[in-house]
Structure formats: C-alpha cells, structure tokens
C-alpha positions as CSV (number, residue, x, y, z in Angstrom):
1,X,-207.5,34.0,-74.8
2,X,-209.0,30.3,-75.5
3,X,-208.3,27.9,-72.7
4,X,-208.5,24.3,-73.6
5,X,-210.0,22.0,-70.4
6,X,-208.8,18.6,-69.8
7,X,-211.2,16.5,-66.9
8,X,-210.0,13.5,-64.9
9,X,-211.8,12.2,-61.9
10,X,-209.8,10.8,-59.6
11,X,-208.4,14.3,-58.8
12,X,-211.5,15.6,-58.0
13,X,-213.1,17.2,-54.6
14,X,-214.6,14.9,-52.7
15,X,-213.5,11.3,-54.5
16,X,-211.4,8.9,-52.5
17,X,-212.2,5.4,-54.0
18,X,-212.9,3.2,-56.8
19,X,-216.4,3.3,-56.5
20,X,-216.8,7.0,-56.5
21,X,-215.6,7.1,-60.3
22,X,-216.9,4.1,-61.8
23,X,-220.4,3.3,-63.8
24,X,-222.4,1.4,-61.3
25,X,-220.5,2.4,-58.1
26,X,-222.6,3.4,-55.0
27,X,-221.2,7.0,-55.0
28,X,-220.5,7.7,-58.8
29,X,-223.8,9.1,-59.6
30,X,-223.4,12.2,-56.5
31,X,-219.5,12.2,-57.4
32,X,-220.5,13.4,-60.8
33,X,-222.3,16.6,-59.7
34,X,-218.7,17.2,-57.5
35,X,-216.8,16.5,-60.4
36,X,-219.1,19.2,-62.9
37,X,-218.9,22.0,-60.1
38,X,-215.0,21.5,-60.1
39,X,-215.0,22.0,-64.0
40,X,-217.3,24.7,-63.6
41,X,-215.3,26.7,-61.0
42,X,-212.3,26.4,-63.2
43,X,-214.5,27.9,-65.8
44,X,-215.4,30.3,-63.7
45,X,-211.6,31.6,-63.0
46,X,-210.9,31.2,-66.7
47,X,-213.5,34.0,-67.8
48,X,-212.4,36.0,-64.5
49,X,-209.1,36.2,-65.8
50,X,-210.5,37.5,-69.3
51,X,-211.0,34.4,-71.3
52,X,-212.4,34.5,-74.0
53,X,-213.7,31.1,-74.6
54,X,-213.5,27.5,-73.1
55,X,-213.4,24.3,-74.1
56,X,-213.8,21.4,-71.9
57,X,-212.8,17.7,-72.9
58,X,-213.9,14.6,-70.8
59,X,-210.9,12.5,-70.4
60,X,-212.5,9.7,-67.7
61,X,-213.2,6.5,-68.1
62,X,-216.2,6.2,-70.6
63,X,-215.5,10.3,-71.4
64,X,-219.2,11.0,-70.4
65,X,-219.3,12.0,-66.5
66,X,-220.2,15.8,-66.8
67,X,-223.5,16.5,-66.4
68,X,-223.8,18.9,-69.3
69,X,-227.1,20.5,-68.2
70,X,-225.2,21.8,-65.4
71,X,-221.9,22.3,-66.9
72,X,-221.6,26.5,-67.4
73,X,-222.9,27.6,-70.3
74,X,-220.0,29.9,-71.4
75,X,-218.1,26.3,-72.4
76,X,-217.9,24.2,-74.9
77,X,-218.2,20.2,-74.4
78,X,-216.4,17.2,-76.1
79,X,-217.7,14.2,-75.0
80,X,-216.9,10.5,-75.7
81,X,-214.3,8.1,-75.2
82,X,-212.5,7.1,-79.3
83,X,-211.1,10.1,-80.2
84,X,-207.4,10.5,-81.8
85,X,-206.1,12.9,-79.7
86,X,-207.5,10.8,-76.0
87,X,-207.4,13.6,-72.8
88,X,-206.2,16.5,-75.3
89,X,-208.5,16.0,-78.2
90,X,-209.2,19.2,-80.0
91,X,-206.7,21.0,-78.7
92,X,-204.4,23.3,-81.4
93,X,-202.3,26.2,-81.5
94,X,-205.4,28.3,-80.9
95,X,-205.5,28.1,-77.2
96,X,-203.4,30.2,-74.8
97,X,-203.4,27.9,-72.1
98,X,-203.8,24.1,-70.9
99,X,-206.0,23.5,-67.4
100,X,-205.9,19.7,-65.8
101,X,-208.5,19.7,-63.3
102,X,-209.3,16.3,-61.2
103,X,-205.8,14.9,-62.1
104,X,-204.0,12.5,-60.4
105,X,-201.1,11.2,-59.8
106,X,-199.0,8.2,-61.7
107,X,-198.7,5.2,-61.1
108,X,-196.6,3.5,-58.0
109,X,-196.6,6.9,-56.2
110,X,-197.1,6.8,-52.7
111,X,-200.3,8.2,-51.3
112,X,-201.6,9.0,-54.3
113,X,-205.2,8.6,-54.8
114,X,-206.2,5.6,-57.0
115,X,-202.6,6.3,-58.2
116,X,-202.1,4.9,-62.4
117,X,-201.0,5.6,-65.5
118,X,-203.7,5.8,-68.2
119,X,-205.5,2.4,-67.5
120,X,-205.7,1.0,-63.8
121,X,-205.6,-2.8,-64.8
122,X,-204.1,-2.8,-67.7
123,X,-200.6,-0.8,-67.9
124,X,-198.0,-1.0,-65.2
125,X,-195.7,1.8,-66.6
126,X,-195.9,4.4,-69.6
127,X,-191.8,5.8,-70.4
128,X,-190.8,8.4,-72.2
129,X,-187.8,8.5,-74.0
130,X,-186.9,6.0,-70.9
131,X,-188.2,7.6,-68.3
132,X,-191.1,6.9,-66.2
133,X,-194.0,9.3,-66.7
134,X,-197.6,9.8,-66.1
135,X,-200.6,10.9,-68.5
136,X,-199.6,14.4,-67.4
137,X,-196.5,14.1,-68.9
138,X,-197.7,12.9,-72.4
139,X,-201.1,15.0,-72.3
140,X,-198.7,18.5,-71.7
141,X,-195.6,17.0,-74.2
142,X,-198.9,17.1,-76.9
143,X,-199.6,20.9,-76.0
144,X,-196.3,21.6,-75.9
145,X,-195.5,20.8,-79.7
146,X,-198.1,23.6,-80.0
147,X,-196.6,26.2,-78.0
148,X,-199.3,26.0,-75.4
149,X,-198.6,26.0,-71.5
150,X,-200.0,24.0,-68.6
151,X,-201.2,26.3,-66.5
152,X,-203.3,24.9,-63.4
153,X,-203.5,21.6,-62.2
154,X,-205.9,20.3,-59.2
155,X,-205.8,17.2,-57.6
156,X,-204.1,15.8,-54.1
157,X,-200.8,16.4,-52.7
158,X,-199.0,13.8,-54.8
159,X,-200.7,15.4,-58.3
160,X,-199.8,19.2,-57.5
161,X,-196.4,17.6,-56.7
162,X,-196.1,15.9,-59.5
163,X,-197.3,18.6,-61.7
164,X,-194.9,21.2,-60.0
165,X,-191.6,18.6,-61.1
166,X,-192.5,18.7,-64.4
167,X,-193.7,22.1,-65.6
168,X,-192.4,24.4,-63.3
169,X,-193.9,27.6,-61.6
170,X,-197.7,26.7,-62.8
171,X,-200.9,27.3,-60.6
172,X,-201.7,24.2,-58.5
173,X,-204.9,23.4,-56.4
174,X,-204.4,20.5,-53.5
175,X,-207.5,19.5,-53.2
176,X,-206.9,16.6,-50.9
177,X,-204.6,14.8,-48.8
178,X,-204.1,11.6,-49.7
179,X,-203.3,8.7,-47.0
180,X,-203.4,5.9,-48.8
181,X,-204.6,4.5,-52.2
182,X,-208.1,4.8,-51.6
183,X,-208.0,7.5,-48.6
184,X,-207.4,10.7,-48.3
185,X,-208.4,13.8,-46.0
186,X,-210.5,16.1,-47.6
187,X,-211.4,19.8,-48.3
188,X,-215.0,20.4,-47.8
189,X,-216.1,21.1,-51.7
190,X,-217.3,24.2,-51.7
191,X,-214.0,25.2,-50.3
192,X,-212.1,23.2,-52.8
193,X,-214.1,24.5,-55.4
194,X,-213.4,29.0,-54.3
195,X,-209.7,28.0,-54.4
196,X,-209.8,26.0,-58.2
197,X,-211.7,29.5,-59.2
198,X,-209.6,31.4,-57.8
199,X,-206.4,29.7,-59.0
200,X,-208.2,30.2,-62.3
201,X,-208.4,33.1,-62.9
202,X,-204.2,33.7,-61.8
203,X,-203.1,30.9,-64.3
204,X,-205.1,33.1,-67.3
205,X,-203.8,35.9,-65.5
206,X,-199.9,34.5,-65.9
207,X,-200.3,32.0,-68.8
208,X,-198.7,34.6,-71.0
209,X,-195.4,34.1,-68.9
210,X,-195.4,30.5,-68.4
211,X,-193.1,28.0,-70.9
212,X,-194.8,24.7,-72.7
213,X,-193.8,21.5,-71.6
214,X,-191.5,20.8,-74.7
215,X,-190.3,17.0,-75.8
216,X,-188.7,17.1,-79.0
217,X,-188.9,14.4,-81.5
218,X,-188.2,11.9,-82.8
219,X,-189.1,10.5,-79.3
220,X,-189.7,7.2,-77.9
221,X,-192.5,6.3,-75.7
222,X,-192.4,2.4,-73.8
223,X,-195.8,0.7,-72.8
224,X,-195.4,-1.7,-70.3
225,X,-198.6,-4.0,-69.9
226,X,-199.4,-5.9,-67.2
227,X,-199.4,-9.3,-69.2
228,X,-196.7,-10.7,-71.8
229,X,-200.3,-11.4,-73.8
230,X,-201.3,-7.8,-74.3
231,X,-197.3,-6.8,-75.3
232,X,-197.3,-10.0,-77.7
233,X,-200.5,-8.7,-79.7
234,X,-199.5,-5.3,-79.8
235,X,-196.2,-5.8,-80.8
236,X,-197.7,-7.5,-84.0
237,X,-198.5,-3.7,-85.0
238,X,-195.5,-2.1,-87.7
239,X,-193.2,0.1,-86.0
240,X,-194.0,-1.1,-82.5
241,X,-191.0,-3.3,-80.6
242,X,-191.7,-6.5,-78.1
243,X,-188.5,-5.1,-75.6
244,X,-189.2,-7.7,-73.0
245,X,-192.2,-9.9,-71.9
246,X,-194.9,-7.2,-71.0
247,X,-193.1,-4.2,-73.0
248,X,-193.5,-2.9,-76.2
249,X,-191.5,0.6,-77.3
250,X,-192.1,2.8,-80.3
251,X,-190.2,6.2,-82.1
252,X,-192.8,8.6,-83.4
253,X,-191.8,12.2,-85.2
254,X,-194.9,14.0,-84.6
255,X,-196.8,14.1,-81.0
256,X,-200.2,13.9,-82.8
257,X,-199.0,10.3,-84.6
258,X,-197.5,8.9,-81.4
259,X,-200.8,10.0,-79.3
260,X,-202.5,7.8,-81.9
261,X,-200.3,5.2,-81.5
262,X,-200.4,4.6,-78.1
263,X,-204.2,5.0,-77.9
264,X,-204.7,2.1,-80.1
265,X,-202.2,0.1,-77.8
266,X,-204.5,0.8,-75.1
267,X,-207.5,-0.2,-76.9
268,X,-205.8,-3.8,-78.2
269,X,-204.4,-4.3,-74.3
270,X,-208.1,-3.5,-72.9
271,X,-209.7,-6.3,-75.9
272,X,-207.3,-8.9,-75.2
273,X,-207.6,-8.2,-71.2
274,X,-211.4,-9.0,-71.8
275,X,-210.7,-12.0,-73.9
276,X,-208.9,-13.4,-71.2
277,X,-211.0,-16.4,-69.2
C-alpha cells in the first residue's frame, strides 16, 4: 500500500508560536529538526503497518522546512511551494491512504494553535458549498474524488477534534494542548513522536476499512479575504463572483480545477497584500 504524506507545521511537537514556524524566527531553525522527526515517525508506522512506499509533500509556508538529509530514507520528498495541486500535490488514485501530520486547526477556533485557514493574514474564511471549512476539509474533499481515505491526523486538541467531525473513526495524535493562540501545554517530543508511530502503523493497519471524505461536484467554494482590495482583483478572474466586499465565490466540476483555482486566488491576495503601502 502507498501512503501519500501531507506536512504542516503548526501541528507539530513542540511549536507553540509564530516564531517557531517562520524563516528568520528565533526558534524555526531547532523547530525544523522537531518537525522532520514527526514526519519521520509517521513514516516509521506507515512501513510498520506494511507500506509499501511513501511519499511526503511539504505543505508549509515556503514548502521547504524538512531537512531532507534527515528525513527517512524509505520516503520520497516533494518540495517547493507553486505546485497545482498545493498540500496534496501528487497525490492520485494510487495511494491507499492520506496522513496529515503537524495540522492544525481552522481559523476562529478557540484554543487552537496559530489557528487559520490556508494563509494567516490574508483569508478570514474559506466555505464550502456554504459552509465554513478549514484546509483539512479541502485537502481530504481532493483525495476523496480519488477514493482515498484520511487516515491519521496529529496536531492539538482542537485539530484531532476537528479532524474527528469531519472524517469519522480515523487515527488521531493530540500532540498538544492548546491554551491559547500561541500557547499550549506540551508532550515532551519524543513521547509525541512513539505515539504518531504508533498511530501509524494502526491507520495502514485499518485504512482498508475507512470511507474518503467525499464532496460531490459541481461544488462551490467562497474565499473571503481580509480586504475588499484582494476580492476586487480576484474577482476580475472568469468564473470567479465578487459576493460582497471581501468575498469572492466560484462552482468548479472537478476537485483538481477548483484546487487550482483557489491557489491562484491565494497567490493574487498575497501580491496585492504586498503592494499595499
């Protein structure tokens, strides 16, 4: 069985703030080893449970956090930050399940760490089909037109939770408490990273068992930006709809199309943010 890895950072053992995930923060340099050993006890599980191959896609931030000379060598890397298909790219029918390791929570939830959806400044809100959702949501509605389950999430308490609502009965690693925003208490990360391994190698164990996270389409997804500036410019793009100052919707038949879509959004909301004086 192939398992397909997708890596955020917030989630991760250990990271609590800001500055523990970003380029140039005080922490982010020693945060990055936590965040490889994470992905590399998930990999672990995964060949415990009788994997047959891995792939692992970076899906923070600039997309290049892993250190790859201590990443497992059993896995495959894909690393950089355009790519069509975002936090799922090269994912197909081939895998038999879907991992989310360092995953957090959306945004607005309480005591979620660094809760958001997507991008921190510059989305308030993603819908779909009219309902609130985070990056989980869309990320597993992608695998799910595939056939392919989530199996294991890790993250903190409001991620697992999160995670459970949405996709049922799947493997779930708290790996933190979260207290506030930027605080949480935390599992030591050796200990958070014998549970992920564990938790692993069950979720190849029972991925044969689990249902995908199906959204039909045609569906709709809403973007709502956190300035009227961002939704005017995108809304200048065919098939996309200004519904009110900061939101723009658009219908999409096909999940690959509409993860396109809404990646390019992002990328014209992040160049007009920086245009901004």
């Amino acid at each position: 069985m192939k398992i397909y890895i997708s890596v955020d950072m917030e989630g991760v053992s250990g990271v609590t703030d800001s500055d523990d995930v970003m380029i140039g923060g005080r922490e982010y340099d020693r945060n990055r080893h936590y965040l490889t050993a994470d992905v590399n006890a998930a990999i672990a599980g995964a060949f415990d449970g009788g994997a047959t191959d891995v792939l692992v896609n970076e899906s923070h931030g600039s997309m290049r956090n892993l250190y790859i000379d201590e990443l497992d060598s059993r896995a495959e890397l894909i690393r950089g930050n355009i790519k069509p298909g975002c936090m799922v790219e090269g994912l197909d029918e081939s895998f038999g399940a879907v991992f989310f390791v360092g995953y957090h929570s959306m945004h607005g939830v309480a005591r979620g760490i660094m809760n958001h959806t997507m991008l921190g400044k510059e989305l308030q809100n993603l819908f779909l089909n009219g309902e609130p959702r985070g990056e989980m949501a869309f990320n597993a509605a992608y695998a799910g037109q595939f056939g392919v389950p989530i199996a294991l999430l890790t993250g903190d308490q409001t991620a697992t939770a999160e995670a459970q609502g949405l996709f049922g009965d799947l493997e779930v690693v708290t790996v933190k408490e979260g207290i506030e925003r930027f605080t949480a208490r935390l599992l030591h990360p050796t200990v958070a990273q014998a549970r992920i391994r564990e938790a692993a190698r069950r979720a190849v164990e029972r991925a044969p068992s689990l249902n995908p996270f199906i959204v039909a389409t045609p569906a709709r997804i809403g973007v709502e930006f956190t300035s009227t500036q961002m939704a005017e410019v995108c809304s200048w793009i065919p098939t996309v709809e200004r519904i009110s100052g900061r939101t723009v919707e658009f219908t999409f038949d096909d999940w690959r199309q509409g993860m396109k879509l809404l990646y390019a959004l992002m990328i014209i909301a992040m160049q007009v943010a920086n245009s901004v004086y």
